[in-house]
N, C-alpha and C positions, 0 to 999 in steps of 0.2 A: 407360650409359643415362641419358639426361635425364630419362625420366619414369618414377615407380616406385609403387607402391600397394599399401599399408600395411591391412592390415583387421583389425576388431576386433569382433566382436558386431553385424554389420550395419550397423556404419560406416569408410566405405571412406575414405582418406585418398591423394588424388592429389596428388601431389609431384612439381612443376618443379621441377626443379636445373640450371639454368647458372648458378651461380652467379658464376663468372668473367665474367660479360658482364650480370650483376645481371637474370638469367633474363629478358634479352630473349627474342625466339620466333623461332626458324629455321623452316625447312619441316620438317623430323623432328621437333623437338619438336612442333611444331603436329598433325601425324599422329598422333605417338604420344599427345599430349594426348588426340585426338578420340575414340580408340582406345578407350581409358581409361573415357573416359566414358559411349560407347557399352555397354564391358561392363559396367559399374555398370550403367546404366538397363535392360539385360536380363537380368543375373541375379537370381533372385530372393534371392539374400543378401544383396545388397546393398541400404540402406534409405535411407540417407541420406549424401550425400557432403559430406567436408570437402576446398576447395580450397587449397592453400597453396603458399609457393615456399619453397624453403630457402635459407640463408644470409642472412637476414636484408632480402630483396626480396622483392615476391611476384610486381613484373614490370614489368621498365622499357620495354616496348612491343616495337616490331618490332625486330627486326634489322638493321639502320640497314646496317651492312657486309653481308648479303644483297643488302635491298634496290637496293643502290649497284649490284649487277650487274647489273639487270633491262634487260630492252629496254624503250626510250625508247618505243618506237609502240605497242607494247602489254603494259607492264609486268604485268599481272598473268595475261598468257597462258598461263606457266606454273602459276599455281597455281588454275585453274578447274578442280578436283578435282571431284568428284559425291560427294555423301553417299548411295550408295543405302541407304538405311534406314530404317523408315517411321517413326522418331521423331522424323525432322527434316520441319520445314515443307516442301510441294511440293520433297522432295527429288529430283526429276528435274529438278528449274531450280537447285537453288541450290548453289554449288560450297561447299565450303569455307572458312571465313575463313581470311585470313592467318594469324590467330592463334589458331587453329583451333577448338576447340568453340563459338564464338562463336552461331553458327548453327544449335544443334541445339537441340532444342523437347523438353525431358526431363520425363518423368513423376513422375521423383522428385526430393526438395527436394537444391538444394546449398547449402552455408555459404561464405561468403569467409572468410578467414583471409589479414589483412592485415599487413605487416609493412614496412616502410619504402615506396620508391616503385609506386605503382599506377597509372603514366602511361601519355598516349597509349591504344596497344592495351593496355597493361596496365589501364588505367583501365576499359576498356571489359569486358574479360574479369570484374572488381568486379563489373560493373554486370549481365553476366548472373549472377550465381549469387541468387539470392533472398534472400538480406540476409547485411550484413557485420558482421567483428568487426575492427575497425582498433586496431592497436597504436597508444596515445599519439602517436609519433612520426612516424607512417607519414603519406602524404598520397597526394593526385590529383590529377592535371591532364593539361590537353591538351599534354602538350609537345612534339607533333609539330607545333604550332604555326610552331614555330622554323623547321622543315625545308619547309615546302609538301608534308607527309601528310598527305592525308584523313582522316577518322574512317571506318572500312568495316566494322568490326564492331559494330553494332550502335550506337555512341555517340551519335549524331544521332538514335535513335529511342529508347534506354532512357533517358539523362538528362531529357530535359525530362517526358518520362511521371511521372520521380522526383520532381524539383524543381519544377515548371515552365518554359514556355518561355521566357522572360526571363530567369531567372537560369541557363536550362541555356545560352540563347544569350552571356550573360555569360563564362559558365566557358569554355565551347567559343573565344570570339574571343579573349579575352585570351590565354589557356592559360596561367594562373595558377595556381600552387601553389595548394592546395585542403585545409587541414592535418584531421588527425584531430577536434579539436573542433567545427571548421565542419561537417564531413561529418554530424557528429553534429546537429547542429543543421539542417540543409537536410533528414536524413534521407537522406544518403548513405549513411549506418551506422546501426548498431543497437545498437552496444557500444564502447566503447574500454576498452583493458587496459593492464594496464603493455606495455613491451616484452620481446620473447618470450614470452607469453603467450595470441597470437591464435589459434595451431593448439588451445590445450590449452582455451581454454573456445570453441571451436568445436566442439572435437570432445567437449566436455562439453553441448553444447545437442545435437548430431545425436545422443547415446546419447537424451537422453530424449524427443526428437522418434520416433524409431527403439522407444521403447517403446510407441509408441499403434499402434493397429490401423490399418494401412497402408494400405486399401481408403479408407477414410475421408480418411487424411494426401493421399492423391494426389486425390480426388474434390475436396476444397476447395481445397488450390492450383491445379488445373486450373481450377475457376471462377473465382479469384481473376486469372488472365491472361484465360479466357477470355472475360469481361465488357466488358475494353478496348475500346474503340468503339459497343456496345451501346449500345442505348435504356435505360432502367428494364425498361419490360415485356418485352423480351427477353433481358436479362442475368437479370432472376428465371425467367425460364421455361427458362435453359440453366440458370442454380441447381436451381430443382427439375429437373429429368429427369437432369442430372450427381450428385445428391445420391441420390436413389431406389435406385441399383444398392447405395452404402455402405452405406444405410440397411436393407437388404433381407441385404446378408452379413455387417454389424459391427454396426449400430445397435442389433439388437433383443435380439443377444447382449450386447451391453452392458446396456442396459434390464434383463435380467434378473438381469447380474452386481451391477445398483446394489440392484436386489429383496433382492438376498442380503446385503446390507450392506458391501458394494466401494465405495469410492471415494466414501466420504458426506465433507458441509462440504470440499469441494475439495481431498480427499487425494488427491495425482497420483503417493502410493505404491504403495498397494494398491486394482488398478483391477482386480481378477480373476487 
C-alpha cells in the first residue's frame, strides 16, 4: 500500500511511500491519496492533518513513466475522475487532479511536512496544504519545466496568491530550484528544521492547533481562503456571518472558561 495513516489524539498523519520512485504520483496513489483525505475531513476524529512522504522525499511530481503512456489527443481522458463529495469545489465539474487531493476544498487545517524534493506536481501538492515545515535541505521547483508539463494542480493559481505574480511567474518559467531558506523568505514555508525532522514538529504544531476548540479553528481558516477576491466590505461581512455560528458554540464557553481563571497573560496551557 502506498498510502497509510498513522493517528494519534486527533492528528492524522497521511504517508505517501513510493519511495523507490522518490514518491512521484501514479493513479492509485493519487486515489488512495484523495481517499485518505476525504476520510480525515469527515470523520470527526480527526482534527488536523499532517502531510508527509517517506523515505526522505515528500514528492518528486507526476509519474513521468505513467505519464509516457497516455494518448497524445487526449492525455488526460483517463483520469477525468468526479470527486462526488460536497467538500470539493463544484464537484460535479471538477475531476480529480493528477496528483490527486490537489482539488478538494477541506474544512480542516493540513501541515506540509517537507523533506528533500517538492517538485513540479509535488511543489504544487506543498502549496495546497495551509503552511509548510521544510527540512533545511528540501527544496521546490517547477521541474516539469524540462519535459513540456503543465502546472494542473493547482500551481498557476496558489503560488502567485503566495508570492506574488512576478516572482511566482519567475519560479514557474525558469523552473528553478527554490532551496528551503528562499521558501522561507518568499513565505513559501513557515519553518525550516534540521533534516528528518519535518513530520515530527509538524506533527508537533497539529497537536496543539488540534487542542483549541475546533468550531472556531475551522470558522477562521474558512474565512482566511474565503476573503480571496473579495472587496473590504464583503470579505468583513463573510468574516462576521462565518464567525457568529463559533462564537455562538465555542466563544462564549470560552469567555467564561477565562471568568474562571483559564488561560490568563497568554497561557495556551490551561485553556479549560
Amino acid at each position: 500500500m502506498s498510502v497509510r495513516v498513522e493517528k494519534n489524539q486527533g492528528v492524522w498523519t497521511i504517508i505517501h511511500s513510493r519511495p523507490e520512485s522518490r514518491n512521484a504520483m501514479d493513479p492509485t496513489s493519487a486515489d488512495h491519496l484523495t481517499d485518505a483525505f476525504l476520510e480525515f475531513n469527515e470523520n470527526e476524529d480527526g482534527k488536523v492533518a499532517v502531510f508527509w512522504g517517506e523515505g526522505g522525499a515528500f514528492c518528486a511530481g507526476w509519474d513521468l513513466k505513467f505519464a509516457s503512456t497516455l494518448n497524445e489527443s487526449d492525455p488526460l481522458k483517463d483520469l477525468d475522475i468526479k470527486i462526488n463529495d460536497e467538500v470539493s469545489q463544484n464537484s460535479n465539474l471538477m475531476p480529480r487532479g493528477p496528483m490527486g487531493p490537489s482539488r478538494l476544498n477541506l474544512k480542516k487545517p493540513v501541515i506540509g511536512a517537507i523533506a528533500g524534493p517538492a517538485v513540479a506536481g509535488g511543489m504544487e501538492l506543498a502549496l495546497w496544504c495551509d503552511f509548510r515545515v521544510m527540512e533545511v535541505s528540501s527544496y521546490l521547483g517547477v521541474y516539469c519545466r524540462r519535459w513540456g508539463i503543465p502546472l494542473i494542480d493547482g500551481g498557476t493559481i496558489r503560488l502567485p496568491r503566495i508570492v506574488g505574480r512576478g516572482r511566482a511567474l519567475e519560479i514557474i518559467l525558469t523552473g528553478r530550484q527554490v532551496k528551503a531558506e528562499e521558501c522561507l523568505a518568499l513565505g513559501l514555508c513557515e519553518y525550516i528544521v534540521e533534516n528528518g525532522q519535518s513530520r515530527q514538529k509538524a506533527e508537533a504544531l497539529a497537536h496543539q492547533i488540534a487542542r483549541f476548540p475546533q468550531v472556531c479553528v475551522q470558522a477562521d481558516r474558512s474565512s482566511v481562503y474565503a476573503q480571496e477576491g473579495l472587496s473590504m466590505i464583503d470579505a468583513l461581512k463573510q468574516e462576521w456571518f462565518n464567525g457568529k455560528k463559533a462564537l455562538s458554540e465555542e466563544g462564549l464557553n470560552g469567555a467564561n472558561n477565562f471568568k474562571k481563571g483559564f488561560g490568563r497573560h497568554g497561557d495556551f496551557d490551561k485553556i479549560g
